[in-house]
Every structure is written in C-alpha cells, then in structure tokens.
MARMITI-252862 format. One line per 3 residues: number of its first residue (from 1); for each residue x, y, z of N, C-alpha, C, O. Coordinates in steps of 0.05 Angstrom, whole numbers. Layout:
// residues N
NUM = X,Y,Z,X,Y,Z,X,Y,Z,X,Y,Z ~ ...
This chain:
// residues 251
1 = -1873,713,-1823,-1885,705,-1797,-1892,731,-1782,-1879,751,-1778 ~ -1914,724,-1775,-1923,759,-1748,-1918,749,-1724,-1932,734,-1710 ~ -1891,760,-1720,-1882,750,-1689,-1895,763,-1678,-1901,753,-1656
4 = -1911,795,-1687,-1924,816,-1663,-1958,791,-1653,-1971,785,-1633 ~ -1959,787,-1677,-1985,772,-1657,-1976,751,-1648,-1980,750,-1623 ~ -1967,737,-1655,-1962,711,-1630,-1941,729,-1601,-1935,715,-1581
7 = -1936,746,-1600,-1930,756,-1585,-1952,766,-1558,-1952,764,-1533 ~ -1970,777,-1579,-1986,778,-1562,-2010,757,-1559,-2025,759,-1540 ~ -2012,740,-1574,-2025,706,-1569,-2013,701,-1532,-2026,698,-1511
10 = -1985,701,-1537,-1977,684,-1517,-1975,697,-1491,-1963,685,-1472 ~ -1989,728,-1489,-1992,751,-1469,-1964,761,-1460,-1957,756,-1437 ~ -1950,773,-1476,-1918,780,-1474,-1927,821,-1483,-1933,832,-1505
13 = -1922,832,-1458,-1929,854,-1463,-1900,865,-1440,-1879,854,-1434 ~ -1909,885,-1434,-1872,903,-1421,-1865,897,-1401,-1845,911,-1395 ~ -1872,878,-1382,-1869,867,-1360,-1860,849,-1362,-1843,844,-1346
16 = -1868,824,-1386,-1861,797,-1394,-1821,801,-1415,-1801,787,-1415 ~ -1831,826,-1429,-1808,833,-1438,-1777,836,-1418,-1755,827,-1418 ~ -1796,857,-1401,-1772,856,-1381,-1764,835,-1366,-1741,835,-1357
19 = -1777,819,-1363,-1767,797,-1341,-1744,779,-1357,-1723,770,-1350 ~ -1759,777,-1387,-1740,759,-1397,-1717,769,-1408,-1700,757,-1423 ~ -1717,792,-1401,-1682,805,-1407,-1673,798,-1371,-1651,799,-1362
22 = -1690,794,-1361,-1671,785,-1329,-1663,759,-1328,-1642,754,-1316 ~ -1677,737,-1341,-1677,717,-1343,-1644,715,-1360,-1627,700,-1352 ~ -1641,731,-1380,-1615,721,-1392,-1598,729,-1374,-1580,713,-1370
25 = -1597,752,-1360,-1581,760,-1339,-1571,736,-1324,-1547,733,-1324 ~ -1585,719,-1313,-1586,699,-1298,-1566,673,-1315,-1546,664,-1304 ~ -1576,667,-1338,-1569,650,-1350,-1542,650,-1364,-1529,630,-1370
28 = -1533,684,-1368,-1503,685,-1388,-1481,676,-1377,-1465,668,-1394 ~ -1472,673,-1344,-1442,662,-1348,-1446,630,-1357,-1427,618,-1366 ~ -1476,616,-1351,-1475,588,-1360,-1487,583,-1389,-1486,560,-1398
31 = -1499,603,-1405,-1502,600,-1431,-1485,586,-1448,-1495,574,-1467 ~ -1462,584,-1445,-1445,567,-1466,-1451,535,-1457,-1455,518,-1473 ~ -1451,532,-1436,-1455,507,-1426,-1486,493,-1433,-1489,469,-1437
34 = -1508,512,-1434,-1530,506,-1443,-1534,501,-1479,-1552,487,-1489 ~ -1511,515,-1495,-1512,509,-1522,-1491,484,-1522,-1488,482,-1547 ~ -1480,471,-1514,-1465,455,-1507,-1483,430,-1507,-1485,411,-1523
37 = -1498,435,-1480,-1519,408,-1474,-1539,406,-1509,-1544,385,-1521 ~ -1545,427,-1515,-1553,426,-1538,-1553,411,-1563,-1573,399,-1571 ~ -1535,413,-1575,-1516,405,-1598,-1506,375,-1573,-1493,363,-1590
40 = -1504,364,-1558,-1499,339,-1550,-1526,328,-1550,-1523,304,-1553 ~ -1550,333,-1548,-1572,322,-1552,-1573,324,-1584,-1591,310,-1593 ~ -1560,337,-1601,-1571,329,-1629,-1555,306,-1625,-1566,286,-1618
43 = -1525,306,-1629,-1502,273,-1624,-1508,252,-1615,-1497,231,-1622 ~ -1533,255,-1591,-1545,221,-1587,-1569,224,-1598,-1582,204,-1595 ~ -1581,243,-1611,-1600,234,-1632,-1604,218,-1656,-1617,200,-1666
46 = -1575,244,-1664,-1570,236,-1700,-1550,220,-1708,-1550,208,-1729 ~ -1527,220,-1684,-1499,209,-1696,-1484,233,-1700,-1485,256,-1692 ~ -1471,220,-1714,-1436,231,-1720,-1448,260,-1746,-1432,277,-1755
49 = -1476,260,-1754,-1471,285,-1764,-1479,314,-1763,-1496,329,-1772 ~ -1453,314,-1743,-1455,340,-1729,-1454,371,-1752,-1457,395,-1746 ~ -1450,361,-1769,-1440,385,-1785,-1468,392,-1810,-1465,397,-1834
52 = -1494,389,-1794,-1514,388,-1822,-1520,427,-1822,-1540,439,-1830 ~ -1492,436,-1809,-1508,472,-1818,-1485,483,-1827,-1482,507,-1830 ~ -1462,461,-1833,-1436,460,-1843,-1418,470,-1835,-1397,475,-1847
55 = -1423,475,-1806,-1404,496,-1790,-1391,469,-1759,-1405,450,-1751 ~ -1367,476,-1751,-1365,459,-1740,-1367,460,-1703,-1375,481,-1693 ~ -1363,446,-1693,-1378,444,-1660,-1371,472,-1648,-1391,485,-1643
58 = -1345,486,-1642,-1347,511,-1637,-1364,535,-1649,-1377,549,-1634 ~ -1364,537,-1673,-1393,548,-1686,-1411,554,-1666,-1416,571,-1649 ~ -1423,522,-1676,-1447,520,-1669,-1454,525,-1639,-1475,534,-1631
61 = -1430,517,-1624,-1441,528,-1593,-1446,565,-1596,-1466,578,-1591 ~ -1424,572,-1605,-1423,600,-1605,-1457,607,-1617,-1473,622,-1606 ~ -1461,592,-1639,-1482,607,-1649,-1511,609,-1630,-1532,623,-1628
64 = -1496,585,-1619,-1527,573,-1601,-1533,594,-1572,-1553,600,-1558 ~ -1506,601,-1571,-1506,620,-1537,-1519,648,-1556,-1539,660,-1547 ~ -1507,658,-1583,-1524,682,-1590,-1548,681,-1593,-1561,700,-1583
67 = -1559,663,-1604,-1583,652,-1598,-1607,654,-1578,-1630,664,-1580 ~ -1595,642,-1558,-1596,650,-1526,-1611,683,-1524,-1634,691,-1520 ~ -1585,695,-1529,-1583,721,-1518,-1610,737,-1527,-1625,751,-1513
70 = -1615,729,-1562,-1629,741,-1571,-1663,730,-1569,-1683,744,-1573 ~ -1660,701,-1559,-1699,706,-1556,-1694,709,-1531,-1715,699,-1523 ~ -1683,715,-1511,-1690,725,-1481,-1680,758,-1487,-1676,762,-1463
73 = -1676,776,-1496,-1665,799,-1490,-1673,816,-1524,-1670,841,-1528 ~ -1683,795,-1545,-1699,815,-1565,-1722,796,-1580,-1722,781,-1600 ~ -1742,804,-1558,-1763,770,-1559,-1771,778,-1575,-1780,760,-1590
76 = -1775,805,-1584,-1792,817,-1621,-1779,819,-1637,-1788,822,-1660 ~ -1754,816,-1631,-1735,811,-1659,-1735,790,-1672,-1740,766,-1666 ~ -1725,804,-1699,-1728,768,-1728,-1704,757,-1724,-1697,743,-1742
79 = -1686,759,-1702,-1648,752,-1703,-1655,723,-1690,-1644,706,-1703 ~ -1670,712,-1667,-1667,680,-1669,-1700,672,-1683,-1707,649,-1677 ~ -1713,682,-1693,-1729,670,-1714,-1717,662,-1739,-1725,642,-1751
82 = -1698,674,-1748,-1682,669,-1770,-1665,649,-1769,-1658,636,-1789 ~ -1652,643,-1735,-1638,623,-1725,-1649,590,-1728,-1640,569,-1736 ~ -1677,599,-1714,-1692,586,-1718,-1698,573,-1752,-1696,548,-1754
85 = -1703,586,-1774,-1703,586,-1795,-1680,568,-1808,-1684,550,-1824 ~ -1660,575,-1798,-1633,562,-1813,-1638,541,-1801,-1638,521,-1816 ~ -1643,536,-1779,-1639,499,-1766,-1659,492,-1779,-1652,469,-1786
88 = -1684,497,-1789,-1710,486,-1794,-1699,475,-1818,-1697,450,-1821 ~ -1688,498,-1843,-1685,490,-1864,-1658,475,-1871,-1652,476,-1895 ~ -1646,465,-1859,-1613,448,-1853,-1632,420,-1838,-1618,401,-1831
91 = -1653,418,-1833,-1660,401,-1813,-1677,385,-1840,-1679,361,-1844 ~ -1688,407,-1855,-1704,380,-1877,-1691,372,-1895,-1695,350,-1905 ~ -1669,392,-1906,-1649,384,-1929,-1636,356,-1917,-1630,340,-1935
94 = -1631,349,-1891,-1622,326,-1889,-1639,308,-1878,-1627,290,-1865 ~ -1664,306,-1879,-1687,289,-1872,-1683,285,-1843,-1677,264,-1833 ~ -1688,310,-1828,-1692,301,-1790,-1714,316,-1795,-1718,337,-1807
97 = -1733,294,-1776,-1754,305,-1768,-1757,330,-1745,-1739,339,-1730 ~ -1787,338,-1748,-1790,359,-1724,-1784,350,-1699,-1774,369,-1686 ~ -1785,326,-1684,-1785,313,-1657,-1755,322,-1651,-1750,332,-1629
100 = -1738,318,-1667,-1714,324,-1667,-1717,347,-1657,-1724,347,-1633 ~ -1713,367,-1667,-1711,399,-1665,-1725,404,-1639,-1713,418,-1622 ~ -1753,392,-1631,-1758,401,-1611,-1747,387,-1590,-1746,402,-1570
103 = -1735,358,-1584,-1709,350,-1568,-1694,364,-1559,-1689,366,-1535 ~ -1683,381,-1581,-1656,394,-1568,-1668,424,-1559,-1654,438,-1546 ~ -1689,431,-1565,-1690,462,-1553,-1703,443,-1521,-1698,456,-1502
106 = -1713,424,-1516,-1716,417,-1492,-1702,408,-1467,-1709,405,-1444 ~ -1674,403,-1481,-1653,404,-1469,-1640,425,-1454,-1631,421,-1432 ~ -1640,452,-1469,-1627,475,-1462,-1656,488,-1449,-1651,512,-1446
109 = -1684,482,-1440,-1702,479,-1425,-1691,479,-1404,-1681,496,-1390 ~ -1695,448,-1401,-1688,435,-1372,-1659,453,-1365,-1654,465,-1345 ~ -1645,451,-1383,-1617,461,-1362,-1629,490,-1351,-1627,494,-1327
112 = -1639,504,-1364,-1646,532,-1356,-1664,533,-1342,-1665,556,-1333 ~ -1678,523,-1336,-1702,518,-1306,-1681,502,-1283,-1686,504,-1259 ~ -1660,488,-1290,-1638,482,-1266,-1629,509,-1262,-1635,522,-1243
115 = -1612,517,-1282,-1589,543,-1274,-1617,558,-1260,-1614,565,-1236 ~ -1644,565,-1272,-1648,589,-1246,-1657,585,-1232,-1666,605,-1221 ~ -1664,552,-1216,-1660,552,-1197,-1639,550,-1173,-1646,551,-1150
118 = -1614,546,-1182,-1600,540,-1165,-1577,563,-1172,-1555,559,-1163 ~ -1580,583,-1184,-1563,612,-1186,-1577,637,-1180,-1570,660,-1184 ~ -1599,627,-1170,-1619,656,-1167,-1635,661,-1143,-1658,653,-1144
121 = -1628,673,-1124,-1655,667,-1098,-1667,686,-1096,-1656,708,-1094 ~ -1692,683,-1097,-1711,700,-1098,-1734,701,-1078,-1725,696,-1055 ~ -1763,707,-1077,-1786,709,-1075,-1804,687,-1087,-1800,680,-1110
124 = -1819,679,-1074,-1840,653,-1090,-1845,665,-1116,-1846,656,-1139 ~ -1851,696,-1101,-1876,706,-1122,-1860,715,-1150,-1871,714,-1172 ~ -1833,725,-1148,-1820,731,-1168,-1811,693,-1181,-1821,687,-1203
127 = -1801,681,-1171,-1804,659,-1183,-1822,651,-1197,-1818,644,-1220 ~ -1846,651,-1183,-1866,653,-1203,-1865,663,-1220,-1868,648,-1240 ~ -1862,686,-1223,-1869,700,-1251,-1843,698,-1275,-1844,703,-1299
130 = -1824,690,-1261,-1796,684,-1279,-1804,655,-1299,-1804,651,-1324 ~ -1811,636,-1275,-1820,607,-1286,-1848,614,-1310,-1852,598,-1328 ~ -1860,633,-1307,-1889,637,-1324,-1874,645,-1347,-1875,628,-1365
133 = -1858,668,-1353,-1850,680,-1374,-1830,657,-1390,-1828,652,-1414 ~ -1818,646,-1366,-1796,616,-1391,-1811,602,-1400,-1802,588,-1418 ~ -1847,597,-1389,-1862,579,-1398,-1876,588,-1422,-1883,573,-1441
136 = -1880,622,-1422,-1881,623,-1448,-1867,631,-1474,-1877,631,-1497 ~ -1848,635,-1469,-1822,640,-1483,-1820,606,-1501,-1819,601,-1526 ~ -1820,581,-1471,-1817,559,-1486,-1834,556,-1507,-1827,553,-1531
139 = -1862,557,-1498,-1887,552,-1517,-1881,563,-1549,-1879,551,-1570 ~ -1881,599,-1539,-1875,612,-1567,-1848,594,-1588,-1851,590,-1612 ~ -1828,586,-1575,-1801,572,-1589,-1819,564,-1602,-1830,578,-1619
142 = -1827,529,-1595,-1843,510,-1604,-1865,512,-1627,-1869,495,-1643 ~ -1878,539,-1623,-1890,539,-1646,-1877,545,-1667,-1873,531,-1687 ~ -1869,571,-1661,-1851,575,-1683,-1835,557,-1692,-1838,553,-1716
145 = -1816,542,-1680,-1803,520,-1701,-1823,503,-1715,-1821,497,-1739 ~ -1844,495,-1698,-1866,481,-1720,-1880,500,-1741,-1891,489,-1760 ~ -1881,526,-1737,-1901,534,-1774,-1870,533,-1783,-1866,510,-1791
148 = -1851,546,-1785,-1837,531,-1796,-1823,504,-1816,-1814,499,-1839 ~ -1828,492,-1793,-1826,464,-1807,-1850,462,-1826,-1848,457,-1850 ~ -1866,466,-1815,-1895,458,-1830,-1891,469,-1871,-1891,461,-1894
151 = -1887,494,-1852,-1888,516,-1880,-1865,504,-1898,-1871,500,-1921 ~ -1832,494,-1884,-1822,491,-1906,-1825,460,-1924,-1817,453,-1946 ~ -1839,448,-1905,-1859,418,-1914,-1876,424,-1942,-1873,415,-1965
154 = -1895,443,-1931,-1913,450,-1950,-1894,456,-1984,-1890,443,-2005 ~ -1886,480,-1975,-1866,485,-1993,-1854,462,-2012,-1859,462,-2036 ~ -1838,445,-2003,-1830,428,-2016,-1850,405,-2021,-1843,385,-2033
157 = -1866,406,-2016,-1901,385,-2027,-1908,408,-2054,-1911,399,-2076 ~ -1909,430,-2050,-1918,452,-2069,-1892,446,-2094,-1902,446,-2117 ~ -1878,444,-2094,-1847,448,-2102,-1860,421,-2129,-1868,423,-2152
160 = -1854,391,-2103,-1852,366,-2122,-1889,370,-2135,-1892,365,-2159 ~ -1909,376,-2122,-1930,372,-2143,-1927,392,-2173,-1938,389,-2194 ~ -1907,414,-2165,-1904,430,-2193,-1893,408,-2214,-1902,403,-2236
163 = -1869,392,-2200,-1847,378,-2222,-1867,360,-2227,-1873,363,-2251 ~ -1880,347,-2218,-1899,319,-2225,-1921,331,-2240,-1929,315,-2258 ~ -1934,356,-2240,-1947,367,-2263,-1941,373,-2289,-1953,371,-2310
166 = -1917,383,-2282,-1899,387,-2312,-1891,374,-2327,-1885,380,-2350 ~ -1888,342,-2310,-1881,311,-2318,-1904,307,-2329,-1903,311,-2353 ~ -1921,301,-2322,-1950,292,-2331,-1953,310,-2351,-1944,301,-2372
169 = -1961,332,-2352,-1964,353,-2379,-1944,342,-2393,-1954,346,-2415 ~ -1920,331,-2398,-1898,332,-2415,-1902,304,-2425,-1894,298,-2448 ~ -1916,285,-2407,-1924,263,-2420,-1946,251,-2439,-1950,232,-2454
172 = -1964,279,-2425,-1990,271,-2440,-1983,297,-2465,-2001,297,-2482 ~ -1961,318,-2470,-1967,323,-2493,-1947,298,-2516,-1956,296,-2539 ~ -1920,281,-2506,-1921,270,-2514,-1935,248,-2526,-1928,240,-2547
175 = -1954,239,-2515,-1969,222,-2515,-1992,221,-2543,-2002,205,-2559 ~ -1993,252,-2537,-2017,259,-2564,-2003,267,-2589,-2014,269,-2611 ~ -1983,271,-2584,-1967,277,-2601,-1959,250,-2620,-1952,250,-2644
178 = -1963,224,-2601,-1947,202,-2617,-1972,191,-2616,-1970,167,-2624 ~ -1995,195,-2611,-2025,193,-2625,-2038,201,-2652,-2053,191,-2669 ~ -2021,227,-2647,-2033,240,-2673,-2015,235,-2694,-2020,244,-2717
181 = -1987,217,-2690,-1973,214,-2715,-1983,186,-2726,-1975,175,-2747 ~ -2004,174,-2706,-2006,148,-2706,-2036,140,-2722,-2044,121,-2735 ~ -2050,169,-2714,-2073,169,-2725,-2068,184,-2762,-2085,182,-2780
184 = -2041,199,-2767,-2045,203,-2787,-2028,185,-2805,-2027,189,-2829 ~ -2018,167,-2794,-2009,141,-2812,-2038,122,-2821,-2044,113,-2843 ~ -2057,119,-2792,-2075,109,-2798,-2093,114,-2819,-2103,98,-2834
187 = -2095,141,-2818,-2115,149,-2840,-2100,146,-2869,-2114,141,-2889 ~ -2061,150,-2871,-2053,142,-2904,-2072,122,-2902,-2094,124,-2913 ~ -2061,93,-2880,-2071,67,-2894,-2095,60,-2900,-2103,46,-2918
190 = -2109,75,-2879,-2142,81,-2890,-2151,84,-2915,-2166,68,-2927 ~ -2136,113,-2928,-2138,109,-2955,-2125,107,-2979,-2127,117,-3002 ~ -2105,84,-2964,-2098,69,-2991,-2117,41,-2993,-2120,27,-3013
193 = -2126,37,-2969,-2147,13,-2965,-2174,18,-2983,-2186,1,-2994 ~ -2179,44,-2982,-2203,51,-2994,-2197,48,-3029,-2211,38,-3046 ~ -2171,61,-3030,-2160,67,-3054,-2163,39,-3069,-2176,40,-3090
196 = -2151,12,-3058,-2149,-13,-3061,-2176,-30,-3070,-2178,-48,-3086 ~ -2194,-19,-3054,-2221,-16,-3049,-2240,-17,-3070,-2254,-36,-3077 ~ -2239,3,-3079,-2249,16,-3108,-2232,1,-3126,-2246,-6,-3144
199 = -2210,-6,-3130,-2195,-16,-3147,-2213,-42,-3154,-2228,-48,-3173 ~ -2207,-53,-3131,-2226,-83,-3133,-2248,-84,-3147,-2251,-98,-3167 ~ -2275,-61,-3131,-2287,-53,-3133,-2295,-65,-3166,-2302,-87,-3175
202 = -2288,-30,-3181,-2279,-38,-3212,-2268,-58,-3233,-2280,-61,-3254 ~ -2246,-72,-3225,-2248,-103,-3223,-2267,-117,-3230,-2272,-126,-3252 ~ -2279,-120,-3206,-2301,-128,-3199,-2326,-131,-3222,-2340,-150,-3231
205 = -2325,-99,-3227,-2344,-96,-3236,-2339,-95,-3272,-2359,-94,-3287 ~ -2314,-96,-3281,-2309,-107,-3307,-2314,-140,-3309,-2330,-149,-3325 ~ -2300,-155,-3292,-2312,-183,-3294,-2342,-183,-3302,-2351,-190,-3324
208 = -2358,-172,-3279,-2388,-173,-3278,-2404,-169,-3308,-2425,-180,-3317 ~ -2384,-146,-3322,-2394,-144,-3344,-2383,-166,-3365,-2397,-170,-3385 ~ -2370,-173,-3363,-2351,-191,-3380,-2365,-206,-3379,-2380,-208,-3398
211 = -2367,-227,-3352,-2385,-252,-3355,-2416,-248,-3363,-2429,-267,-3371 ~ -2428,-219,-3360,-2460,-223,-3371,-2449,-209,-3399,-2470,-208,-3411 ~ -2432,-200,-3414,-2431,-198,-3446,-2432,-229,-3455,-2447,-235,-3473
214 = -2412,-256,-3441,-2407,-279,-3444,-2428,-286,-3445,-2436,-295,-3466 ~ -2443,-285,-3424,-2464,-295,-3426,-2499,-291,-3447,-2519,-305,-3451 ~ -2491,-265,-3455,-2506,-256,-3477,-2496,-275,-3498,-2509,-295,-3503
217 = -2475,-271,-3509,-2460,-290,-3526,-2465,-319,-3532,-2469,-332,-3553 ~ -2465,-324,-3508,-2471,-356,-3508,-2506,-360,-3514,-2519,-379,-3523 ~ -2511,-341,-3508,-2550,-347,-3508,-2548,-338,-3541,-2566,-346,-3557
220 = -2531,-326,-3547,-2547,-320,-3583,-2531,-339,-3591,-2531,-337,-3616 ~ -2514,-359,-3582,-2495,-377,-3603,-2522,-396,-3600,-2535,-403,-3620 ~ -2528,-402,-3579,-2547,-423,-3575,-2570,-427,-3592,-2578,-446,-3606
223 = -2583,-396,-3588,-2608,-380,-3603,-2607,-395,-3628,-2626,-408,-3637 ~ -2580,-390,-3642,-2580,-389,-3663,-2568,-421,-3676,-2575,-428,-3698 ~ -2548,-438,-3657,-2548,-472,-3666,-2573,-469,-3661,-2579,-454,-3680
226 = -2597,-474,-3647,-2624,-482,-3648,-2648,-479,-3667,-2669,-492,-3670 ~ -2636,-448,-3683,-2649,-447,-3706,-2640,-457,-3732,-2651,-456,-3754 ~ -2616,-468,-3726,-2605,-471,-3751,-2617,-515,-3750,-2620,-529,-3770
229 = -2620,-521,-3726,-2623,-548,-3723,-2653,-550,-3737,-2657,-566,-3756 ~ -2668,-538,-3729,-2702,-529,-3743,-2703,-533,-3769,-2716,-551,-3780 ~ -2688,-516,-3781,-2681,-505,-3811,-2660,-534,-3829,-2649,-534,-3851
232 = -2660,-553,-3808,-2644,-577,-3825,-2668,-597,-3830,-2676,-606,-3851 ~ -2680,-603,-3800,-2698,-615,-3794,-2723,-609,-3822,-2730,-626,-3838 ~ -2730,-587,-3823,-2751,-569,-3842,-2743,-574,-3868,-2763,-574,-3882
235 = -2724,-578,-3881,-2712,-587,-3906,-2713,-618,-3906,-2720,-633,-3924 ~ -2705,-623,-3883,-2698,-670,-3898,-2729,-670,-3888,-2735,-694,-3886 ~ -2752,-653,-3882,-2779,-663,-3890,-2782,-654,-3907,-2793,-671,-3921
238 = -2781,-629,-3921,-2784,-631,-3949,-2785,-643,-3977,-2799,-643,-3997 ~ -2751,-655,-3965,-2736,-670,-3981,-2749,-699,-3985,-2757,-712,-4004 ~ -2749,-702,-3963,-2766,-735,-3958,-2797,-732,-3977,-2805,-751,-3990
241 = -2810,-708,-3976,-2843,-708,-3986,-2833,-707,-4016,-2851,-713,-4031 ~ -2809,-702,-4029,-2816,-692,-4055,-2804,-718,-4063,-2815,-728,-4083 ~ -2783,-734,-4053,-2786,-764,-4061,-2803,-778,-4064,-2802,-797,-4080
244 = -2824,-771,-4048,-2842,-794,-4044,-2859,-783,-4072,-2868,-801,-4087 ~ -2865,-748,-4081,-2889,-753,-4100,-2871,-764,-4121,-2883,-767,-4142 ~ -2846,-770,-4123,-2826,-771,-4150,-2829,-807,-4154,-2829,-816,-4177
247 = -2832,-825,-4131,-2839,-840,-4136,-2865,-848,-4138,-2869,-871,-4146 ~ -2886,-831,-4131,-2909,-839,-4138,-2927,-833,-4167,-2949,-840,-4176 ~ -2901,-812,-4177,-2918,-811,-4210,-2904,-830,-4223,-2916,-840,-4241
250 = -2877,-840,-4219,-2864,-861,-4237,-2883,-885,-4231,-2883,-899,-4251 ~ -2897,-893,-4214,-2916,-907,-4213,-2934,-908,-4226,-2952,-924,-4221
C-alpha cells in the first residue's frame, strides 16, 4: 500500500501532521476507554465471539489504545496499517463483513469528537482545524480498511479460481484419459468386427462357389439324362423300322 500518496490524496502535509499528534495529546488519558467502546460495538454486532484475533478482551483493548497512539502520532507509519491488516484478515477468516469493521472504527469516532469536545477549549478557528484533520484521518482509516478488505477478497477469489482450475484441468485430463482407454477398446472391437467380417465374408464366398460348382453339376447331369433320353428314343425307332422291313419280306 502507498500510504505516501493517499497521504497526500487526503492533503496531510506538516501542519496536518502536527495537529494530529495534538489531537492524541487530547485523547490519551481517555484512550483506553475509547478502545473499550470499541471492541463493545464488535459484542453487539457479532456476539459472544470476542476472541476472532485470539487474544482476549484485555489484549485487545490494550492493542486498540496502541493503535490509537499510532495513526494520530505516526500517520506515515505502517504500525496501525498493519493493525489495520490483522483485523482485516481475522475479519474474513471468520466471515464478517466490511460494515462490521467500519462500525466499530465509528464508534471510537464518535467518542473522540465527544472527548475533544468536552476536554479541550479552544478557538473556533483551531477547532476548526482539529475537527478538519479528524475528518481526514477518519476518511484515510476507511479507505484503507476497505483496499484492504477488497484486496484480501480479491485474493481469496484469485486463490479459489486457481483450485477450481486445477479441478477442472484434473477432470478433463481424467476425462480424456478414460476416453482414450475407451476409444482404444473401441477400435480392438472394431477390429475384431472387421476381423469377423472378412471371416463371413469368405464364408460367404465359399458357399457362393459351392452352390454355382452345384449348380454346374446339376446342368451337366441334366445335359446329359437329356441326351441319353434322345439316344433311347433314336434306337426303339430304329428298332421299330427294322421290324417292320423283317416283316415285310416274310411277306
């Protein structure tokens, strides 16, 4: 994250710096009380689980007043961006939304626009400029907890589309895998079908010859009763003519 530009996004230059190291001035004997109101706005948010950064209620106030100290008194420092950081990422591991997170930094808001008004007397005009700098101090929080959140959203969208790619690749190489054992069974049976095929085939084609040799066969058995019927016929007329001259010379 470039805190230096959103730093200067939100017009925080040596004047804005200084004020908000006065601002904690203002705020430290009641800082514990403001991480307090804090962590009691997560309890009527979330319930009873107070422990999602695994540390327990004294902790967490403690951590929350260092906290404090450090975006009002080291607004360029990474020490409550990181703070920031740990709640962000303790906040999605247990499924709380962003509305959440920004709840409770609005809590310790409001208390701290009470405490400086009613612990601090001043000038309009310095009020002014105290109230401008908490307004952008608040702003800057806010975003930052949101790229945050955002980023560690993304992240874990980036995260599960890796696993669901890897799933998919792992299914579709199974997939071809039990294709291609499927296609090379297909092709044995393919050709033993062909193999079977030709078998017939041949078969086939011995019958074919069988029945036209049979059938040659039968045409010369025929051929040949037919000439032999001729050749009977052709004799008992013979036979018959030479009777007849045998009785016609005994005459």
């Amino acid at each position: 994250m470039d805190l230096g530009a959103r730093l200067e996004m939100f017009g925080f230059g040596a004047d804005e710096i200084a004020l908000s190291a006065k601002i904690w001035e203002i705020l430290q004997p009641e800082a514990q009380h403001i991480a307090e109101a804090h962590w009691q706005q997560w309890l009527r948010t979330i319930g009873e689980q107070e422990h999602f950064l695994g540390l327990d209620r004294q902790r967490l106030v403690q951590l929350g007043t260092d906290h404090l100290c450090n975006r009002y008194t080291r607004v360029g420092g990474t020490e409550w961006v990181q703070f920031a950081e740990r709640t962000v990422a303790a906040a999605i591991a247990n499924g709380i939304p962003l509305t959440v997170l920004l709840s409770m930094t609005c809590v310790w808001a409001s208390d701290t626009l009470e405490i400086l008004g009613r612990c601090y007397e001043c000038s309009k005009e310095e009020r002014h400029r105290l109230n401008d700098v908490f307004v952008r101090l608040r702003s800057l929080e806010c975003d930052v907890y949101a790229s945050l959140y955002a980023w560690y959203v993304d992240f874990g969208a980036r995260r599960e589309r890796d696993r669901l790619s890897e799933e998919f690749q792992d299914g579709i190489g199974a997939t071809v895998a039990a294709a291609s054992r499927g296609g090379n069974a297909l092709s044995s049976n393919a050709a033993g079908a062909s193999s079977s095929t030709r078998g017939m085939l041949v078969k086939a084609n011995d019958v074919a010859v069988a029945a036209e040799q049979s059938a040659i066969a039968m045409r010369d058995a025929a051929s040949t009763a037919g000439g032999t019927d001729s050749g009977d016929r052709e004799s008992t007329n013979r036979g018959g003519g030479v009777g007849g001259d045998c009785r016609a010379s005994q005459k």
